[in-house]
C-alpha positions as CSV (number, residue, x, y, z in Angstrom):
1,X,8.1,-0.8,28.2
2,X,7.6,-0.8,24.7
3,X,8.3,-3.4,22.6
4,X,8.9,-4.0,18.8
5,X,9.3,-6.7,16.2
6,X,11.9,-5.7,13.4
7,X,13.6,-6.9,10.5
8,X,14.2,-10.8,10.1
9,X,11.8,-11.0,13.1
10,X,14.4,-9.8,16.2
11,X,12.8,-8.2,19.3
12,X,13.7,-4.7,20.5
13,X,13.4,-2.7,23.5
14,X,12.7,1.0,22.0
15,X,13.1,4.2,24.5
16,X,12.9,7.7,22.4
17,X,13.9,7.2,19.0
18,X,16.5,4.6,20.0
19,X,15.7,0.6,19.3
20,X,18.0,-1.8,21.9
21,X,17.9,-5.4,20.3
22,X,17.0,-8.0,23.5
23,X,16.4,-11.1,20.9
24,X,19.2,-13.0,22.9
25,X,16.6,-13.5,25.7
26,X,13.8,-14.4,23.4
27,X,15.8,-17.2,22.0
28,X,12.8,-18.5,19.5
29,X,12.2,-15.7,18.0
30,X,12.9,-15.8,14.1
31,X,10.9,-15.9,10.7
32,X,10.5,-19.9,11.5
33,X,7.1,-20.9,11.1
34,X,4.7,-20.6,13.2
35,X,6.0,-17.5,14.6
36,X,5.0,-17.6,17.9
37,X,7.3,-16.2,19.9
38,X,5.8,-12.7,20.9
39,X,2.9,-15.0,22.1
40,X,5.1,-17.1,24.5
41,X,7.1,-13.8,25.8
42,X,3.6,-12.2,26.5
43,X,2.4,-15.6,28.6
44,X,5.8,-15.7,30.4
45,X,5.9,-12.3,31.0
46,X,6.3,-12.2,35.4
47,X,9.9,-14.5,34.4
48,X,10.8,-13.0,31.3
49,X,10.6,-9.4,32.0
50,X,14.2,-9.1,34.1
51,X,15.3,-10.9,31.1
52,X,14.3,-8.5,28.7
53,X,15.9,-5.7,30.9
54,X,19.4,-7.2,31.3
55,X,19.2,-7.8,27.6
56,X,18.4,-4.0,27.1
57,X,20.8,-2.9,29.4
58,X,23.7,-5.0,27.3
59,X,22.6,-3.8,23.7
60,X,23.7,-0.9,22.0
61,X,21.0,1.2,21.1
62,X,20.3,1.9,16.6
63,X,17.9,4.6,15.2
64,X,14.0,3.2,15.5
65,X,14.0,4.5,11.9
66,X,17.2,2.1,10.3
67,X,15.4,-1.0,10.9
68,X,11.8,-2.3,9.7
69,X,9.1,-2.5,12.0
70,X,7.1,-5.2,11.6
71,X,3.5,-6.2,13.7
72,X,4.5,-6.2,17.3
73,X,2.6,-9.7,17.3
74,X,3.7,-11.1,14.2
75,X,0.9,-14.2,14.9
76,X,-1.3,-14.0,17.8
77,X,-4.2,-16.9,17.8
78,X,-7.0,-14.7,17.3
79,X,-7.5,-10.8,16.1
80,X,-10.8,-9.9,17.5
81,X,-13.0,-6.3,16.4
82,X,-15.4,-4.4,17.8
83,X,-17.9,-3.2,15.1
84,X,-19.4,0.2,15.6
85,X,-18.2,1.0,19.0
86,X,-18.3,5.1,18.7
87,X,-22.0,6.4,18.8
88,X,-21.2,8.9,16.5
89,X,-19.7,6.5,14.1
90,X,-23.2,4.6,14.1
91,X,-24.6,4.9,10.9
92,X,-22.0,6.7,8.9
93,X,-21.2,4.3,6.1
94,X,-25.2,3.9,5.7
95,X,-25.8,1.1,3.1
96,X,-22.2,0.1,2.7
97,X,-22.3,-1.3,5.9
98,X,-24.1,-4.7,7.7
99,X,-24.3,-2.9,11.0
100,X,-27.9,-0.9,10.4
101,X,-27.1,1.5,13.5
102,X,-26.3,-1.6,15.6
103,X,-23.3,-1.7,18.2
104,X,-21.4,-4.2,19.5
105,X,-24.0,-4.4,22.2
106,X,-26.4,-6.0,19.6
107,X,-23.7,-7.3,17.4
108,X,-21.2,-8.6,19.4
109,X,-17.8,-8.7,17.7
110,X,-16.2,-10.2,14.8
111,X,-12.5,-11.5,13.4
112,X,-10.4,-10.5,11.4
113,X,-7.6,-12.8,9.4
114,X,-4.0,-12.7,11.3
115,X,-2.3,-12.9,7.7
116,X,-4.3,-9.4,7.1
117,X,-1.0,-7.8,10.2
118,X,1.1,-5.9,8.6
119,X,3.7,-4.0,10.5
120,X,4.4,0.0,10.7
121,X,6.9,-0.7,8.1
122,X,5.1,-1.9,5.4
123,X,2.4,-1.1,2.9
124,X,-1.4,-1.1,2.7
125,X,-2.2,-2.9,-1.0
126,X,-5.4,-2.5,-2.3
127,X,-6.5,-5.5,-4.9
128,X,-5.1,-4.4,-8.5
129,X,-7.5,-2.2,-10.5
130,X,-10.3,-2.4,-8.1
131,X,-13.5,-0.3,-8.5
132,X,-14.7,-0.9,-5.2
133,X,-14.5,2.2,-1.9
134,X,-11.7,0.9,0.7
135,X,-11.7,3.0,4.0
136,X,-9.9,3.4,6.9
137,X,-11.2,2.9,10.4
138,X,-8.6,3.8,13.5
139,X,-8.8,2.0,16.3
140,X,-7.0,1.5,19.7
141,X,-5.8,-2.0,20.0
142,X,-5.8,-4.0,23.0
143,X,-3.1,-7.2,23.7
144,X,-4.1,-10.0,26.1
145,X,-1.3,-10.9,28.7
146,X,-3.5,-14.1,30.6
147,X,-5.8,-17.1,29.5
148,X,-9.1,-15.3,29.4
149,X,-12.1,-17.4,29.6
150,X,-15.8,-16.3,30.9
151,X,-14.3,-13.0,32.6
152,X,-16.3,-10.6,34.4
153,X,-16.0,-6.9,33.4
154,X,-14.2,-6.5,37.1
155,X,-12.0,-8.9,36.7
156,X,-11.3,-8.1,32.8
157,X,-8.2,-5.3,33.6
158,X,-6.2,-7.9,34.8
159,X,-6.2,-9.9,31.7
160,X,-4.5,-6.7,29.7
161,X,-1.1,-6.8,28.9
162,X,-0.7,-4.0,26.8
163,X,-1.9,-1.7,23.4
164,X,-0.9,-0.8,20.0
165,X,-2.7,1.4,17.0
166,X,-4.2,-0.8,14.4
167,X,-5.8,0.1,11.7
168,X,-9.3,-1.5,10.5
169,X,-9.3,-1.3,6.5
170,X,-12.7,-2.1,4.7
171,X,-14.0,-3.2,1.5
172,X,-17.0,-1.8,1.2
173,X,-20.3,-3.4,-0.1
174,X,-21.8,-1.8,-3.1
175,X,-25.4,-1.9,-4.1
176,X,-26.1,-4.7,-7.0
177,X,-23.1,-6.3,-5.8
178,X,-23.2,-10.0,-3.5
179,X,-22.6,-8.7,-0.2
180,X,-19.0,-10.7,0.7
181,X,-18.6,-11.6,4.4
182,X,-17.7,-8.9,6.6
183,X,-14.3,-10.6,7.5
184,X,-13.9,-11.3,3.8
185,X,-13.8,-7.7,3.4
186,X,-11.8,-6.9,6.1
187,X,-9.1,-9.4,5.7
188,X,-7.0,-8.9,2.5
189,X,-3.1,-8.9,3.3
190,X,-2.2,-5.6,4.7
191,X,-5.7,-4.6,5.9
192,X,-4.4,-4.3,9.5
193,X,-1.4,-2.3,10.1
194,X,-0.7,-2.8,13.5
195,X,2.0,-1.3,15.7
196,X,4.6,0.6,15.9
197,X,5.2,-1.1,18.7
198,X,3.4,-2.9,21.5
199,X,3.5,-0.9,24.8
200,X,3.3,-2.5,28.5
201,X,-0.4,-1.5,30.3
202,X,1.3,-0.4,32.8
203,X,2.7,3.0,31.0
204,X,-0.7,4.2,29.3
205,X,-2.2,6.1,32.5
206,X,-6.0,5.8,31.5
207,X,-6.6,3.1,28.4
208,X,-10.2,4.9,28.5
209,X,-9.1,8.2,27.9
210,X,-6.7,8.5,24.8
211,X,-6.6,10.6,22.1
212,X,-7.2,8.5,18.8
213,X,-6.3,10.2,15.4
214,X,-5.9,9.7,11.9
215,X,-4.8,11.5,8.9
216,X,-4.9,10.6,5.3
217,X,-2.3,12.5,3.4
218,X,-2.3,15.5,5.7
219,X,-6.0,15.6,6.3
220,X,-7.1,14.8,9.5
221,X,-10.3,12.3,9.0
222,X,-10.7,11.0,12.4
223,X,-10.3,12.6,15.9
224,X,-11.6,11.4,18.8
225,X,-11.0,10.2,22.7
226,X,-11.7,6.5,24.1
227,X,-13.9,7.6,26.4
228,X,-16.4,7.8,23.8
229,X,-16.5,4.1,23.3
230,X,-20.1,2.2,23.3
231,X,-18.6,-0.9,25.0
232,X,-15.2,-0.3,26.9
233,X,-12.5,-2.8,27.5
234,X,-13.9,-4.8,30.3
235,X,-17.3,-5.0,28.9
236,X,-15.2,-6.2,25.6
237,X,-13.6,-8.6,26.8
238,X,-16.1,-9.7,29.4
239,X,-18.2,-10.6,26.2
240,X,-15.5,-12.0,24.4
241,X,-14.7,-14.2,26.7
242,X,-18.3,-15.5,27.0
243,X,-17.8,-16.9,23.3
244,X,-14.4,-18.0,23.5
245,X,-11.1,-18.4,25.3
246,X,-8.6,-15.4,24.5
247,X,-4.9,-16.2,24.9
248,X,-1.8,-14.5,25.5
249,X,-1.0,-12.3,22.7
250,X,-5.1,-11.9,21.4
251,X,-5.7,-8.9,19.8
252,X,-8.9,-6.8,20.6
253,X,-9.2,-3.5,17.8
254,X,-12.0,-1.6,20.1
255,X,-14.0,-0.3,17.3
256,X,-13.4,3.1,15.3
257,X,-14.4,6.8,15.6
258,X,-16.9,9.2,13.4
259,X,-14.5,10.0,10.5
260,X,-14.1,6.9,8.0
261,X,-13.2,7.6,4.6
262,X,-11.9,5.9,1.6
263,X,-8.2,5.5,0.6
264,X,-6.7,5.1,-2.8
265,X,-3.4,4.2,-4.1
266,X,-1.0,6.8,-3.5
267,X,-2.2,7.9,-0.3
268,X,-0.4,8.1,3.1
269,X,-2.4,7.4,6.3
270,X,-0.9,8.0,9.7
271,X,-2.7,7.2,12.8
272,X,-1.6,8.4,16.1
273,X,-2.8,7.2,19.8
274,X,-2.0,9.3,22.9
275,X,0.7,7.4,25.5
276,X,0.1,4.5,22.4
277,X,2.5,5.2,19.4
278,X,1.9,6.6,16.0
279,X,2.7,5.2,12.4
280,X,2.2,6.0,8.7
281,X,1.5,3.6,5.9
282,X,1.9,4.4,2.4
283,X,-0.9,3.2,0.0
284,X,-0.8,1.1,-3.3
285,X,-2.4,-1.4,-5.4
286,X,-1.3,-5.3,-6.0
287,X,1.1,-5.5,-9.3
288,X,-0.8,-8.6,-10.1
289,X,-4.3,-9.7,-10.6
290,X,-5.7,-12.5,-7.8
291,X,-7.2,-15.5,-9.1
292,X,-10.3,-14.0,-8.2
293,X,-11.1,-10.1,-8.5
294,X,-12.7,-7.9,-6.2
């Protein structure tokens, strides 16, 4: 099944190019704060899902492309990264990057701010008149369906309840600038489209074998398969969950491919995941100045 989040935060059932609205069985869904309710779907799942279905079966169906998509998990607890997780990725930024060759064997993982989701139908915004390099990094995204706490890498598949794309945008460091924290840089508003929508485990055949691309414009930047990852999803969340608890609705970006590259203003960058989903986001800068520039 694949599910999306749209407009003044409804819930869709979306088959083709055809979105069926199901929000009468997700009654708390809604713009009210916190917004939750993806979270306590996902956790429910087993008792919600012939819900879902009769709710599809009783909507009539609208174009995907008259309503606007917004992150499948609007606010999950945590948004979780892998950093460096393609070998031939390691090393490509060189000094505008903390890793130093490392993977997330070495390094672990990091976080990334949930106010940084943006959905498939919004906009990457770069701070106003920046001079510093912002890049894109695609990445297969993985959604936790179960409490997850100290999980062995066997057990770890059960704890998956579905994927999305996301994209991992950067602020790079520059030399004789202070070095900002690496979720600093990675967590302005908008720096991780996420969707188009979120799609059930149980219809991607191999999560480990998926084509991963990205374009910017129409160049194609990144290209690459999941079987290339460093540390796959068990091992991810196997060490995840050695930190911390994940909960339903967690998201886990598992690192990006060879291929980063900077954006700018006026660019469109698409990303596409076999058996996943595909999106593009246009590009553009902040109409106002923050408080305090980067």
């Amino acid at each position: 099944m694949r599910l999306a989040v749209f407009d003044n935060h409804r819930v869709g059932v979306v088959e083709g190019d055809t979105l069926y609205d199901v929000t009468s069985a997700v009654p708390e869904a809604g713009p009210q704060w916190p917004p939750v309710y993806m979270s306590r779907l996902i956790a429910d799942w087993a008792t919600r899902r012939p819900q879902i279905e009769a709710a599809r079966h009783a909507s009539t169906g609208v174009p995907v492309a008259s309503v606007t998509l917004l992150p499948p998990n609007p606010c999950p607890v945590h948004v979780f990264a892998a950093p460096v997780n393609y070998a031939r990725h390691v090393g490509e930024i060189g000094a505008r990057s903390v890793s130093a060759g490392k993977s997330p064997n070495e390094m672990c993982f990091f976080m990334k701010a949930t106010a940084s989701l943006v959905g498939a139908g919004g906009t990457i915004v770069l701070p106003k008149d920046s001079a510093r390099r912002f890049d894109h990094e695609s990445e297969l995204a993985v959604v936790i369906g179960r409490t997850a706490h100290h999980v062995p890498r066997a057990q770890a598949m059960a704890h998956v309840f579905g994927y999305t794309c996301l994209m991992d945008l950067t602020m790079r460091i520059e030399p004789g600038i202070p070095q900002e924290e690496r979720v600093t840089r990675k967590s302005f508003e908008s720096f991780t489209p996420f969707g188009p929508f979120l799609v059930t485990a149980d219809e991607v055949p191999n999560p480990h074998d998926l084509r991963n691309r990205l374009w910017v414009n129409d160049e194609l930047r990144q290209d690459a398969r999941t079987s290339s990852l460093i540390v796959d999803i068990p091992g991810l969340i196997e060490m995840i969950s050695s930190v911390c608890t994940l909960y339903p609705g967690d998201v886990i970006a598992t690192g990006t491919p060879e291929g980063v590259g900077p954006i700018e203003a006026g660019d469109t960058v698409r990303i596409e995941i076999e058996h996943v989903g595909a999106m593009s986001l246009p590009v553009r800068h902040a109409e106002a100045y923050a408080p305090r520039r980067f």
